[in-house]
N, C-alpha and C positions, 0 to 999 in steps of 0.2 A: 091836227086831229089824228088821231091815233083810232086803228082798226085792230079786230081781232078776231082768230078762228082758234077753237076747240077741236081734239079729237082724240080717241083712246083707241088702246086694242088691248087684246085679251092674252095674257099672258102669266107665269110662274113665276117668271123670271124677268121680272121687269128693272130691279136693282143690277143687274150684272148688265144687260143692255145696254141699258143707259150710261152706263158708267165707260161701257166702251166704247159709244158714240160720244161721248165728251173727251174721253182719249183721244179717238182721232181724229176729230175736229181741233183740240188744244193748241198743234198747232199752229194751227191759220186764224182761231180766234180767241177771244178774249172768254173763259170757261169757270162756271164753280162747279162740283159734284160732290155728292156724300151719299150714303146707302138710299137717301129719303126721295132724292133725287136729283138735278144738274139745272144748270141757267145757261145757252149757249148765248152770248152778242155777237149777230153778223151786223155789219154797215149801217142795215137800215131796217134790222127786226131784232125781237129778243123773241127769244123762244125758253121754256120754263117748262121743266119735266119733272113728274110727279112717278114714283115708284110703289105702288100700292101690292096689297098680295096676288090680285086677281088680272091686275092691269095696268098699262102705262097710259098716265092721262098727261096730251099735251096742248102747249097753249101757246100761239104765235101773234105778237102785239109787233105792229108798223104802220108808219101813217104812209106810206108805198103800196095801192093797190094793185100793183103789177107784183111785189112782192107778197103780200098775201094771197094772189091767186097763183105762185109760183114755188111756192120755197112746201106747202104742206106735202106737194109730190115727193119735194126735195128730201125733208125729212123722212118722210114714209118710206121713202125707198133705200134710207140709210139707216132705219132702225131695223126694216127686215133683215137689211144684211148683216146689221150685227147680231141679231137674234140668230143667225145661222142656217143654212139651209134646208136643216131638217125641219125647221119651227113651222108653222102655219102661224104669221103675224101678216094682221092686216089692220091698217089705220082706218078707222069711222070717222069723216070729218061732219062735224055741223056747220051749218050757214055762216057765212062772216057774218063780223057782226058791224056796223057802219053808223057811225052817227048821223 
C-alpha cells in the first residue's frame, strides 16, 4: 500500500528551485527535471515537483510510514535552502493521506 502527502509554498520562482534541489540531489539519486518541474526516487519514496507561477506544489508517495512522516521536514527544509536566504519559502503540508 502506498501513502501520500501534499504540500505547496508560495513563491516566483519555483522553476529555478527546483531545478536546483534536483541538482543537488542528482547525485545520490536517481532524478528527472525540466522547467515544468522534477521527479526525485529516494529508496523508499518518490517525490514529484510541480513548478507553477505562484508556487511550488509537492507530492511525496511511499508505503514507509516513518518515511512519510520524515522526509516532508526533509524536503521542506531543502527547498528553503535552495530558494536562498533572502526568500521567505515556507511548505503547507496537508494530512497524509492512508488507505
Amino acid at each position: 500500500m502506498t501513502n501520500s502527502i501534499t504540500g505547496q509554498a508560495l513563491t516566483n520562482d519555483a522553476s529555478r528551485i527546483i531545478r536546483r534541489l534536483c541538482k543537488h540531489w542528482s547525485h545520490k539519486l536517481a532524478v528527472q527535471v525540466d522547467d515544468t518541474g522534477g521527479v526525485i526516487e529516494f529508496p523508499d519514496a518518490k517525490v514529484t515537483l510541480r513548478a507553477l507561477p505562484d508556487r511550488v506544489d509537492a507530492t511525496i508517495v511511499s508505503a514507509n510510514p516513518a518515511t512519510l512522516a520524515r522526509l516532508p521536514g526533509v524536503l521542506a527544509e531543502h527547498l528553503a535552502r535552495m530558494a536562498g536566504p533572502e526568500a521567505t519559502f515556507e511548505m503547507v503540508w496537508a494530512k497524509p493521506t492512508l488507505p
